[in-house]
PDB file as gemmi writes it, atoms N, CA and C in Angstrom:
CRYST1    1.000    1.000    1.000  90.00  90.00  90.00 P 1                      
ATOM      1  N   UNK A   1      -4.027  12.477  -6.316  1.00  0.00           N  
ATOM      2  CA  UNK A   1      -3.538  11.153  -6.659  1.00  0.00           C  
ATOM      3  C   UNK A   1      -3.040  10.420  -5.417  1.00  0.00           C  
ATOM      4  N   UNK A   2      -2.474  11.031  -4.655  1.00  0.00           N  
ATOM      5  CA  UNK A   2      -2.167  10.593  -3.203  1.00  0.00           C  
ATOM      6  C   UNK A   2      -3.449  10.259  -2.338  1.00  0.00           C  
ATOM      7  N   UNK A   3      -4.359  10.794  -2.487  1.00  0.00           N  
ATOM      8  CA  UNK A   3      -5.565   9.941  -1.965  1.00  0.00           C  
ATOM      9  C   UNK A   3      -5.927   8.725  -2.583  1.00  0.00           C  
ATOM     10  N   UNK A   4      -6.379   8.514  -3.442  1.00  0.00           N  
ATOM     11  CA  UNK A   4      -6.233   7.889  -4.491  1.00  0.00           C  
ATOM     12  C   UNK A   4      -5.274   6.156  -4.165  1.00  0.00           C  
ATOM     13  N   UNK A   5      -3.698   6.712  -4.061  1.00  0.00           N  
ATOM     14  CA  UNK A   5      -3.159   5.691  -3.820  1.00  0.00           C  
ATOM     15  C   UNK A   5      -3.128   4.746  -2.809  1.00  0.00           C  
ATOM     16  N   UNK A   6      -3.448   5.749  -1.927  1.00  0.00           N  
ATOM     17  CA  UNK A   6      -3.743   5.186  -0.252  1.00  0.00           C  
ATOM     18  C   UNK A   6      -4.564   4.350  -0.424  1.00  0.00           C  
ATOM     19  N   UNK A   7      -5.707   4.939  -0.746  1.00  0.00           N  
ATOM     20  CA  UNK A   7      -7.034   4.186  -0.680  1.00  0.00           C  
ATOM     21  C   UNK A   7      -6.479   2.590  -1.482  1.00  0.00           C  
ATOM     22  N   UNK A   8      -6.238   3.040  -3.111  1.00  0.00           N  
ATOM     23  CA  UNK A   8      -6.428   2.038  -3.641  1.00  0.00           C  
ATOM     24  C   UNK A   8      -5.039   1.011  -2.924  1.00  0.00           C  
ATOM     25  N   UNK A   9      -4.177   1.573  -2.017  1.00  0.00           N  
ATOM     26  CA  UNK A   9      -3.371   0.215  -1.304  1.00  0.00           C  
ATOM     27  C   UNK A   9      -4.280  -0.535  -0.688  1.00  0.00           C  
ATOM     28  N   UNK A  10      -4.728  -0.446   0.000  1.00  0.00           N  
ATOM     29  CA  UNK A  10      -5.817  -1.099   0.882  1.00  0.00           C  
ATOM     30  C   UNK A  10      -7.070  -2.040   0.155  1.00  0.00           C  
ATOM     31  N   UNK A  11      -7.618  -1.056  -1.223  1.00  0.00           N  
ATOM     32  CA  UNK A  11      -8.141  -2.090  -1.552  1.00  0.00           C  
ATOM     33  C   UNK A  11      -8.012  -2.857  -2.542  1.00  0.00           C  
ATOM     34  N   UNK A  12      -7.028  -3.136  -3.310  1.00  0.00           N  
ATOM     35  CA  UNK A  12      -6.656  -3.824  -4.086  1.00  0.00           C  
ATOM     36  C   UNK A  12      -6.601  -5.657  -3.587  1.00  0.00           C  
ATOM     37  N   UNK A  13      -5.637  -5.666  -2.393  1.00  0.00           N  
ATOM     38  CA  UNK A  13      -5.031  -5.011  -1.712  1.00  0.00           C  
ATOM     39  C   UNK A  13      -3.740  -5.326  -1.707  1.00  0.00           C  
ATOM     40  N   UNK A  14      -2.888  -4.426  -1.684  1.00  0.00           N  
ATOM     41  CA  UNK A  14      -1.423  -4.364  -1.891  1.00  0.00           C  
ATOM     42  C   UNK A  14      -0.548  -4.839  -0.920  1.00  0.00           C  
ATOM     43  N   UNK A  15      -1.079  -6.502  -0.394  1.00  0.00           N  
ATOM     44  CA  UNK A  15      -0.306  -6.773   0.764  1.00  0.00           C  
ATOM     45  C   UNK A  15       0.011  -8.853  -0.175  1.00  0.00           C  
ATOM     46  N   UNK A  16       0.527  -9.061   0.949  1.00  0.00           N  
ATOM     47  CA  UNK A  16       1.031 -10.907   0.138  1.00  0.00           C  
ATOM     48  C   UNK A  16      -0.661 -11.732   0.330  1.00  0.00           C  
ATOM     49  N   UNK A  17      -0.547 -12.906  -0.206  1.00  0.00           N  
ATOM     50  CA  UNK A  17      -1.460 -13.760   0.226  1.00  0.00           C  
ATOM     51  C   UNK A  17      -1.909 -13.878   1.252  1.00  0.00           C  
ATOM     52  N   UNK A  18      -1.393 -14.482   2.155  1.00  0.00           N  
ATOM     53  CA  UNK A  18      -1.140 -14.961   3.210  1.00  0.00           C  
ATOM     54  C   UNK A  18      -1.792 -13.879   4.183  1.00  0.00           C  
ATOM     55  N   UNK A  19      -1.419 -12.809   3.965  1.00  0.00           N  
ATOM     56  CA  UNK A  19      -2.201 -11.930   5.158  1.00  0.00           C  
ATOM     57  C   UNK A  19      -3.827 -11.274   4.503  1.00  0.00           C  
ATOM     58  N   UNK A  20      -3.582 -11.339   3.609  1.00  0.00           N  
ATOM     59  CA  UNK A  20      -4.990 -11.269   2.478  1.00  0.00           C  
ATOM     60  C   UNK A  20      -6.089 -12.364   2.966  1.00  0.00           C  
ATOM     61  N   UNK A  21      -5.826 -13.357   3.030  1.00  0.00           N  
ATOM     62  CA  UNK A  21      -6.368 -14.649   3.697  1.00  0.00           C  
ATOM     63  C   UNK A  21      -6.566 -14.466   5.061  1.00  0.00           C  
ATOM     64  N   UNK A  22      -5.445 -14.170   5.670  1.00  0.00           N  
ATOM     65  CA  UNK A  22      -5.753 -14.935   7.387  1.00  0.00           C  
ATOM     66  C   UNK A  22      -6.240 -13.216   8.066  1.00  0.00           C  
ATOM     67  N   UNK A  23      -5.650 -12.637   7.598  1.00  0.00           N  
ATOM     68  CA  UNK A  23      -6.115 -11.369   8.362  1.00  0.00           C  
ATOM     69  C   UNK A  23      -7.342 -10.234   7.708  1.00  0.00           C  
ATOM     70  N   UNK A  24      -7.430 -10.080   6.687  1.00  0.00           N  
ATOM     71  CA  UNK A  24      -8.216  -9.671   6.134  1.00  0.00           C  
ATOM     72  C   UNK A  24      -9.153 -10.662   5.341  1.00  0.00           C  
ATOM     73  N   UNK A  25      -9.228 -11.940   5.823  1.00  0.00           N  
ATOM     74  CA  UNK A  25     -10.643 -12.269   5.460  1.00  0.00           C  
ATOM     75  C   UNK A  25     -10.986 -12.750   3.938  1.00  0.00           C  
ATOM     76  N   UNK A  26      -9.925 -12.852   3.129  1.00  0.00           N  
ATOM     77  CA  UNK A  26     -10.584 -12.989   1.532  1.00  0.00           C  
ATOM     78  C   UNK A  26     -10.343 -14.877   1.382  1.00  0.00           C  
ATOM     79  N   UNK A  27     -11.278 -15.348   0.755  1.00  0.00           N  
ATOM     80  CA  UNK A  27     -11.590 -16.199   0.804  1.00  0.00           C  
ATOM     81  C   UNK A  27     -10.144 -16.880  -0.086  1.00  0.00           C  
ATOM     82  N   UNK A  28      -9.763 -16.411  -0.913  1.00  0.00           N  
ATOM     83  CA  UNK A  28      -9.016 -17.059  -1.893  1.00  0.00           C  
ATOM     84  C   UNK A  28      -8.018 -15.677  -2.134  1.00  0.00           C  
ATOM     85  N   UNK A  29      -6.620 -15.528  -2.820  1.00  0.00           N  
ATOM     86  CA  UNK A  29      -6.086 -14.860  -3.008  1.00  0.00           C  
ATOM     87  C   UNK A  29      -6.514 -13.571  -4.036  1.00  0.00           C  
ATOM     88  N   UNK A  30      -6.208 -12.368  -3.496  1.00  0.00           N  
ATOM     89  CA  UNK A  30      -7.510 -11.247  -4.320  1.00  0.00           C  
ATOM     90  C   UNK A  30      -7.218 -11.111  -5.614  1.00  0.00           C  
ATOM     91  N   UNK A  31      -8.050 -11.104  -6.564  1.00  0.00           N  
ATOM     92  CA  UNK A  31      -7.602 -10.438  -8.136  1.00  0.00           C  
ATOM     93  C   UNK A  31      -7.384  -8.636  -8.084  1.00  0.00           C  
ATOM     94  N   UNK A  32      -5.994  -9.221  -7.510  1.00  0.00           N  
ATOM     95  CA  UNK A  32      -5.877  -7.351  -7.393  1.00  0.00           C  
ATOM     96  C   UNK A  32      -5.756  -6.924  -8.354  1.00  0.00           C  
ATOM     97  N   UNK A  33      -5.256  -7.197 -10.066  1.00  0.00           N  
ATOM     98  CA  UNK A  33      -5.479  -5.950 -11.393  1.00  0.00           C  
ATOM     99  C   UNK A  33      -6.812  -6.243 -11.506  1.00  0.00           C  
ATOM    100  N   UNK A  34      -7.464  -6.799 -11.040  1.00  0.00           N  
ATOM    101  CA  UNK A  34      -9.379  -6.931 -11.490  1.00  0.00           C  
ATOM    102  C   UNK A  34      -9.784  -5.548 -10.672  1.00  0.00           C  
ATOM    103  N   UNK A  35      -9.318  -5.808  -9.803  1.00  0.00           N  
ATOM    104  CA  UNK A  35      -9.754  -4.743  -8.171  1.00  0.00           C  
ATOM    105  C   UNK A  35      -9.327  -3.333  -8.635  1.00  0.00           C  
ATOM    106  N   UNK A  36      -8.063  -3.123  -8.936  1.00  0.00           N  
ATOM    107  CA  UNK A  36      -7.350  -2.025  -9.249  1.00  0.00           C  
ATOM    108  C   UNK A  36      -8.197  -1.280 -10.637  1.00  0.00           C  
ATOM    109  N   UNK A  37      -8.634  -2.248 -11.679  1.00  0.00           N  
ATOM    110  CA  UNK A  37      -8.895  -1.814 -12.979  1.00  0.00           C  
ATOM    111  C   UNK A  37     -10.579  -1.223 -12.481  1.00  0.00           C  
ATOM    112  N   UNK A  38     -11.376  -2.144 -11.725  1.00  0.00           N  
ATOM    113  CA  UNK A  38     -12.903  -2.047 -11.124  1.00  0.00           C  
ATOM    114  C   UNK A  38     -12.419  -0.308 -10.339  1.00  0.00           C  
ATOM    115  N   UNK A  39     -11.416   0.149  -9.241  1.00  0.00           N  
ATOM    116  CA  UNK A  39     -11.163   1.487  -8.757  1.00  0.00           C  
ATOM    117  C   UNK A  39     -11.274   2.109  -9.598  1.00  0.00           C  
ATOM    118  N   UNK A  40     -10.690   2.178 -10.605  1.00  0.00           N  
ATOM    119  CA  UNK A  40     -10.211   3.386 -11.176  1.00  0.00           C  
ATOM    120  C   UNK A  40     -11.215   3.297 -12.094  1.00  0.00           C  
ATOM    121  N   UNK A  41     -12.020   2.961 -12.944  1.00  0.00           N  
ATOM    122  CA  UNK A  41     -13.497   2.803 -13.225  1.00  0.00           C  
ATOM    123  C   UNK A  41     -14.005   3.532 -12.419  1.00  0.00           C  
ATOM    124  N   UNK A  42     -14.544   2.868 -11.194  1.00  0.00           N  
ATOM    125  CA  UNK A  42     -15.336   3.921 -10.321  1.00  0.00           C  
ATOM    126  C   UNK A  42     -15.038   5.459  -9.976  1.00  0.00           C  
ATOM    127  N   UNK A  43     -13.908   5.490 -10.468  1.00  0.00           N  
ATOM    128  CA  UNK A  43     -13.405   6.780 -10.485  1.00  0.00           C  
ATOM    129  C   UNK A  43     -13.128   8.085 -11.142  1.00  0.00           C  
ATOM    130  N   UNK A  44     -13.667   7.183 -12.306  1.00  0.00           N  
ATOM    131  CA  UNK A  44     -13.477   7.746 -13.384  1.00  0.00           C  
ATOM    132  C   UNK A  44     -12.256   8.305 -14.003  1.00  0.00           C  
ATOM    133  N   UNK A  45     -11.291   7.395 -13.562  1.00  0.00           N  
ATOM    134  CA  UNK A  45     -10.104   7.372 -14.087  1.00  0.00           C  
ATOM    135  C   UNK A  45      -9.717   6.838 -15.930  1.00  0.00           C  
ATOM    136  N   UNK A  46      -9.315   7.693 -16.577  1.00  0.00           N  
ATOM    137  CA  UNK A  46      -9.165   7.174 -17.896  1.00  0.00           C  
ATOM    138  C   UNK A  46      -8.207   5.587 -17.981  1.00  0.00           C  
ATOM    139  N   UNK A  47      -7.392   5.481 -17.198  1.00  0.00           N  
ATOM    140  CA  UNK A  47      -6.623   4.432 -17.365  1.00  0.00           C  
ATOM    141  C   UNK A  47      -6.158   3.963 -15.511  1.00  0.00           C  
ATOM    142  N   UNK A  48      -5.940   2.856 -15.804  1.00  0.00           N  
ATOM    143  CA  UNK A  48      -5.067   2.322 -14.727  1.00  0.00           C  
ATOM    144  C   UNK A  48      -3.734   2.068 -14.680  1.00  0.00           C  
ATOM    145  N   UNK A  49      -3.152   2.296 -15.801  1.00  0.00           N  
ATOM    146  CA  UNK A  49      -1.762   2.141 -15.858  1.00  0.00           C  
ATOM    147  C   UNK A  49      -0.804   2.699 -14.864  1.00  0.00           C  
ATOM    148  N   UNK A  50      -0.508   3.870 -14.804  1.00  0.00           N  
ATOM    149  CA  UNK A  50       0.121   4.419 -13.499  1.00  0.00           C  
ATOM    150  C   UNK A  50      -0.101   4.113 -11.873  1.00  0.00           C  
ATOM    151  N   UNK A  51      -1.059   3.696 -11.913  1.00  0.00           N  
ATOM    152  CA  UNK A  51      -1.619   3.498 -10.464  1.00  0.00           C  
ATOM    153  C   UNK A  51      -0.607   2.557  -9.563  1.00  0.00           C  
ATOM    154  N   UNK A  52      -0.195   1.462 -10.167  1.00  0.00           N  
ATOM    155  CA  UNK A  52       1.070   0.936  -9.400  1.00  0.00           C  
ATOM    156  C   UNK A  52       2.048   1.601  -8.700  1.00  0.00           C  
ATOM    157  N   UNK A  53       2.579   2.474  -9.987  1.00  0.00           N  
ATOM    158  CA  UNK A  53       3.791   3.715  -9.585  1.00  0.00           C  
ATOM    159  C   UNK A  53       3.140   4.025  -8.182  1.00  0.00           C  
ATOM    160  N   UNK A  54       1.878   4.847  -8.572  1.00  0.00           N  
ATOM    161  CA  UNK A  54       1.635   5.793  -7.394  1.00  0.00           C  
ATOM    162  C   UNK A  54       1.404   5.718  -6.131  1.00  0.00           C  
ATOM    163  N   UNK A  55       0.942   4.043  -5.887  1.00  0.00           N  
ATOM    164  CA  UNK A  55       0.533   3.336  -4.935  1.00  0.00           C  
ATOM    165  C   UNK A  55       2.048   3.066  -3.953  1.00  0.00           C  
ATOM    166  N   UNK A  56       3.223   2.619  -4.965  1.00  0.00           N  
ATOM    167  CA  UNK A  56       4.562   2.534  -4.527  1.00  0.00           C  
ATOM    168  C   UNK A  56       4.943   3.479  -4.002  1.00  0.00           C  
ATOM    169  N   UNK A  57       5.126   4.649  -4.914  1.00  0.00           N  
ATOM    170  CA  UNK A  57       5.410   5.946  -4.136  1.00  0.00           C  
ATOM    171  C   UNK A  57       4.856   6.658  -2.937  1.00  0.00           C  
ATOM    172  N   UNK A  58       4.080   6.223  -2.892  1.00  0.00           N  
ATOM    173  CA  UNK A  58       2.973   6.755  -2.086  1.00  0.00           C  
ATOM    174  C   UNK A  58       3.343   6.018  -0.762  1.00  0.00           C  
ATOM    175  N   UNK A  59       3.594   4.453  -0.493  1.00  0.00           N  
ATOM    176  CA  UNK A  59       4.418   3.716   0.204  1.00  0.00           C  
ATOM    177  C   UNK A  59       5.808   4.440   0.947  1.00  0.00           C  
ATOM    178  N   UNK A  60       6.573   4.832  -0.245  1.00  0.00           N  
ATOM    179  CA  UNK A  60       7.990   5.080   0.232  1.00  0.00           C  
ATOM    180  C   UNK A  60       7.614   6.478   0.903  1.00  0.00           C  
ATOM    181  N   UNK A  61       6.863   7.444   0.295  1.00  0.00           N  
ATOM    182  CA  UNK A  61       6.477   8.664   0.921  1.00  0.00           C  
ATOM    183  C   UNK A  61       5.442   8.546   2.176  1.00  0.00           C  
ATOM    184  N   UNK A  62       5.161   7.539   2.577  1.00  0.00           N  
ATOM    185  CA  UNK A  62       4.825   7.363   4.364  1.00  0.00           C  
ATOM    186  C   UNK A  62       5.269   6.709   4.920  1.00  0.00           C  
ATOM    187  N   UNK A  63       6.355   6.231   4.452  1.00  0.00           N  
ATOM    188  CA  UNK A  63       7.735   5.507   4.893  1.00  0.00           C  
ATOM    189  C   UNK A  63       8.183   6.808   5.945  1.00  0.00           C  
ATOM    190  N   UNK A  64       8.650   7.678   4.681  1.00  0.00           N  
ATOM    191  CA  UNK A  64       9.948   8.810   5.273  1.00  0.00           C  
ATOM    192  C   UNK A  64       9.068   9.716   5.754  1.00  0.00           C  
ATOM    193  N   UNK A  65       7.859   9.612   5.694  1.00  0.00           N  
ATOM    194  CA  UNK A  65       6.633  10.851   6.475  1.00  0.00           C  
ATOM    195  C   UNK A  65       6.833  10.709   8.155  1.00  0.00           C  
ATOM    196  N   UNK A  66       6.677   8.770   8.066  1.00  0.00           N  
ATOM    197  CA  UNK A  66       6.312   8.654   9.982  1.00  0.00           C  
ATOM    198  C   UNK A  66       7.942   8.616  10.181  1.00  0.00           C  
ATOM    199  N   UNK A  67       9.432   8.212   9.668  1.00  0.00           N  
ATOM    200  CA  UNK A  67      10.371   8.432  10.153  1.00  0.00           C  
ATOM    201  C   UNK A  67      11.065   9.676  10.323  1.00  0.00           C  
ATOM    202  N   UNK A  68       9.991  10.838   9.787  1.00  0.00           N  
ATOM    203  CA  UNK A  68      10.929  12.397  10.113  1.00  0.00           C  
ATOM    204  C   UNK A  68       9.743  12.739  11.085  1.00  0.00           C  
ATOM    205  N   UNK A  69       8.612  12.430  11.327  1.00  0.00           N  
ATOM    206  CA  UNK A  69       7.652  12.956  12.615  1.00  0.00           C  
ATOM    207  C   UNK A  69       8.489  12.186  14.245  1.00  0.00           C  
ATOM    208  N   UNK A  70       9.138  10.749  13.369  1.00  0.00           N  
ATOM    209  CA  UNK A  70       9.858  10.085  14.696  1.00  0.00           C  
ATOM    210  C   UNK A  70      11.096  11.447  15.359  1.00  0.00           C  
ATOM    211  N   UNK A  71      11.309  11.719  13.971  1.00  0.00           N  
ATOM    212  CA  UNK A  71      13.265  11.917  14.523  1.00  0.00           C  
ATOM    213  C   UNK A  71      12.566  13.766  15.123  1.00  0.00           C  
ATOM    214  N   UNK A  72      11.281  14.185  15.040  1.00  0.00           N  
ATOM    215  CA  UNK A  72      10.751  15.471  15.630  1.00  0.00           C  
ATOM    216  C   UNK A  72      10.487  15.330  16.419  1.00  0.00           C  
ATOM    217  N   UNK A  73      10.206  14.065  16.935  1.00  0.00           N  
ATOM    218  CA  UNK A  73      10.009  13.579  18.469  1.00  0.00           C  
ATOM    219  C   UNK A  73       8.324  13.660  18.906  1.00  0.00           C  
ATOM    220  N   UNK A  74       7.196  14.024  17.492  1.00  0.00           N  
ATOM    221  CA  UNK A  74       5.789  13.629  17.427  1.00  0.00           C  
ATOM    222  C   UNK A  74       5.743  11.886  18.071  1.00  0.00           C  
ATOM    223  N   UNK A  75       4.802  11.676  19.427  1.00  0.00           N  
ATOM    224  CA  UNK A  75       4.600  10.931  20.570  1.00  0.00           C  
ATOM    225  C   UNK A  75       4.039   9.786  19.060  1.00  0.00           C  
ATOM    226  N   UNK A  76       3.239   9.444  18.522  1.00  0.00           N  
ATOM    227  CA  UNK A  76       3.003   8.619  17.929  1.00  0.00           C  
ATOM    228  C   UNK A  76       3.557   7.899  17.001  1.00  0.00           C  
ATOM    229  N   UNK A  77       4.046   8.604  16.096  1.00  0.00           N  
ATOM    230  CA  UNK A  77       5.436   8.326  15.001  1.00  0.00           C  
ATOM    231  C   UNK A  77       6.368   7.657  16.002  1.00  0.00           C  
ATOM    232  N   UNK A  78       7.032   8.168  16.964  1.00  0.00           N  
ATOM    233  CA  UNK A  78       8.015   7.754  17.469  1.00  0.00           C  
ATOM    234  C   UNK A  78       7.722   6.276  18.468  1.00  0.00           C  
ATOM    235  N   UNK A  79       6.711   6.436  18.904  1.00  0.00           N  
ATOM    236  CA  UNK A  79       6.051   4.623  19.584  1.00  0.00           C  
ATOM    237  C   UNK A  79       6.268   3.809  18.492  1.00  0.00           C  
ATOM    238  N   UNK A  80       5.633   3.972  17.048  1.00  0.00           N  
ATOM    239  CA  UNK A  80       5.147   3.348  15.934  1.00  0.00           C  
ATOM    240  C   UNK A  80       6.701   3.118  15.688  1.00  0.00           C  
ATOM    241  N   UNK A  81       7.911   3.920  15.493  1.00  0.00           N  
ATOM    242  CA  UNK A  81       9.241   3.502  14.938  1.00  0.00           C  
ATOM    243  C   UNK A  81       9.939   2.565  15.754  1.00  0.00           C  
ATOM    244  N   UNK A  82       9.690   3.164  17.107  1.00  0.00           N  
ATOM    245  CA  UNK A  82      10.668   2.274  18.233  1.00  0.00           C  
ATOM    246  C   UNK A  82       9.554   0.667  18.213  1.00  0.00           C  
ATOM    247  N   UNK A  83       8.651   0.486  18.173  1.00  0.00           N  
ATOM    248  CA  UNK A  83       7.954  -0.447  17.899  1.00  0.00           C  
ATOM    249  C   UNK A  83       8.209  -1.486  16.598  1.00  0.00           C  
ATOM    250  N   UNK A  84       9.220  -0.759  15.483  1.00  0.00           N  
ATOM    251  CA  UNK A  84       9.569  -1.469  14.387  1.00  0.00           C  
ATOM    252  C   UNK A  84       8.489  -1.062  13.266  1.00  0.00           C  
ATOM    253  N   UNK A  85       7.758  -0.128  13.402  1.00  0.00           N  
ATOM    254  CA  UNK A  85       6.630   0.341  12.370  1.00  0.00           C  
ATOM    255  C   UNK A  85       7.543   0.111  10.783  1.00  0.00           C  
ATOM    256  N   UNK A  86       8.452   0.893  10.844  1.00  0.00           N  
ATOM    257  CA  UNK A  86       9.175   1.299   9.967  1.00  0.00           C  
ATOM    258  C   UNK A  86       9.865  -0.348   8.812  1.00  0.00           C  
ATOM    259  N   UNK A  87       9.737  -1.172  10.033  1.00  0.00           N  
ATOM    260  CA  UNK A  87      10.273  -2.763   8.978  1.00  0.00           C  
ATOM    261  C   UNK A  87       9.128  -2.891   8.094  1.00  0.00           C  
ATOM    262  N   UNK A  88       8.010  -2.679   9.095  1.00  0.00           N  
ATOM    263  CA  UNK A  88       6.820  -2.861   7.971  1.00  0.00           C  
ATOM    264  C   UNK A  88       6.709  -2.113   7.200  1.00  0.00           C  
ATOM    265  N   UNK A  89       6.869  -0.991   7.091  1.00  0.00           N  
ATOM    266  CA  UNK A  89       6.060  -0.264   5.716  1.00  0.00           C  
ATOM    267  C   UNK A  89       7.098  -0.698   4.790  1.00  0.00           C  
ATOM    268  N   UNK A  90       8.412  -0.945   5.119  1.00  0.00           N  
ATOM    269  CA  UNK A  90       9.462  -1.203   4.308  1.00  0.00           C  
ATOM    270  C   UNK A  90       9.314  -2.965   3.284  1.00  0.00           C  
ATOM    271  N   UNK A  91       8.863  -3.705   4.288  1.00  0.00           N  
ATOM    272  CA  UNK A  91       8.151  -4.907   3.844  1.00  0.00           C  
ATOM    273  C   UNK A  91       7.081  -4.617   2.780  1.00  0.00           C  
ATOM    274  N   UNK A  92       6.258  -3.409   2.990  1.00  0.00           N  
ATOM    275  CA  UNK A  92       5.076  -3.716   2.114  1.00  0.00           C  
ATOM    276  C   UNK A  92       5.501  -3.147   1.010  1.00  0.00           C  
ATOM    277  N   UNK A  93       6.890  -1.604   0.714  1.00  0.00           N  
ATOM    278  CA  UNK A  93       6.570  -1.458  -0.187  1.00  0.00           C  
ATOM    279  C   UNK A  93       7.776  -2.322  -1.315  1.00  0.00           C  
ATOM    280  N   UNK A  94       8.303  -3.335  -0.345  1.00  0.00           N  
ATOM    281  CA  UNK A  94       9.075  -4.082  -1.654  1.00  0.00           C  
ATOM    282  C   UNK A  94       8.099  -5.584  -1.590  1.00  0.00           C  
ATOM    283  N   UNK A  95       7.350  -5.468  -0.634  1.00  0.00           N  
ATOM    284  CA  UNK A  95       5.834  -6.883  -1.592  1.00  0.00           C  
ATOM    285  C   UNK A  95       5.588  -6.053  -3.034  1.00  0.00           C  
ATOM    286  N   UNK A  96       5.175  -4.652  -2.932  1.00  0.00           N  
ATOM    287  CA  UNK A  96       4.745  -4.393  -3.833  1.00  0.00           C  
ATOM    288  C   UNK A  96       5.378  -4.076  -5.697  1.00  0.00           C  
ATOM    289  N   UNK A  97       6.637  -3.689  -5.138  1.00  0.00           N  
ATOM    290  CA  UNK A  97       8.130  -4.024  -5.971  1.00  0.00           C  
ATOM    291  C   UNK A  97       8.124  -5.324  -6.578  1.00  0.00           C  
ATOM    292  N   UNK A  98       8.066  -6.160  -5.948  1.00  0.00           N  
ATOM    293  CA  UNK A  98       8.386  -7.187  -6.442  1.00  0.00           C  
ATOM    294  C   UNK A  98       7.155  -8.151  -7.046  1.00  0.00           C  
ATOM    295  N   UNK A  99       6.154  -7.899  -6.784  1.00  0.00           N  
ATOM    296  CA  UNK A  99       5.043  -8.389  -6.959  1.00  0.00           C  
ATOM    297  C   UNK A  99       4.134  -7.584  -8.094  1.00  0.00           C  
ATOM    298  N   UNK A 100       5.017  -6.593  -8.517  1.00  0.00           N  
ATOM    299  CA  UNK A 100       3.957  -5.809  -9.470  1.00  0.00           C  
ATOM    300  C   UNK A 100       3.296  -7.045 -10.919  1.00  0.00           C  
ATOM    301  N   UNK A 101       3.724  -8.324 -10.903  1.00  0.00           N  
ATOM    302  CA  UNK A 101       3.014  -9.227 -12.063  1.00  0.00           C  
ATOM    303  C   UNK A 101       1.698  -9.131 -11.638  1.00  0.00           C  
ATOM    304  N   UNK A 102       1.584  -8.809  -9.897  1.00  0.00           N  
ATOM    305  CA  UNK A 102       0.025  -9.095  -9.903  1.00  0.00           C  
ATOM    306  C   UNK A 102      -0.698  -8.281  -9.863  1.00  0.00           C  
ATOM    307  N   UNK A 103       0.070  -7.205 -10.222  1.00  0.00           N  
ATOM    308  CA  UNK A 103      -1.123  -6.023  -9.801  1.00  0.00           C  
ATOM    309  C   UNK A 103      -1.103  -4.916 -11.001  1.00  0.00           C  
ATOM    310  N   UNK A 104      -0.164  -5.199 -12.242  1.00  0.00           N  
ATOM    311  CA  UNK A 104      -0.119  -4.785 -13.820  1.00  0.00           C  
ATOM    312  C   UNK A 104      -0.788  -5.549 -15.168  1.00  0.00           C  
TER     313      UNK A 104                                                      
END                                                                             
């Protein structure tokens, strides 16, 4: 399911408008429960209901993944934190908190 969520962050995609548009290219703002419901279809998933949860969790759990590889002192984690990595994932997973109307 953790594969799963990853993936389906990305393609739903589980980020705001605005960067949906200017950085990734979508012409108009994405029908992410169209997108999400079309995944899990292809997947042969019985339902899509949970998939939000897991996508969230899945967020907060590579949140605290790259901030305990930082505090082990792993060379990449720790560029990525001192760099502010960590505001972002924190940004995306309360877009996704707060935004679940668009993606339930």
């Amino acid at each position: 399911m953790t594969d799963i969520a990853c993936a389906l962050e990305h393609a739903a995609p589980f980020r705001d408008d605005d960067e949906c548009m200017k950085w990734r290219r979508y012409p108009s703002p994405p029908d992410r429960r169209g997108r999400i419901e079309t995944f899990a279809e292809a997947y042969g998933l019985s339902t899509a209901r949970s998939l939000v949860d897991e996508v969230i969790r899945a967020q907060y759990e590579n949140m605290e993944r790259v901030r305990r590889l930082a505090e082990l002192g792993v060379p990449r984690p720790a560029r990525w934190v001192a760099r502010g990595f960590l505001d972002e994932l924190q940004s995306r997973a309360n877009w996704s908190e707060h935004h679940r109307h668009l993606l339930e």
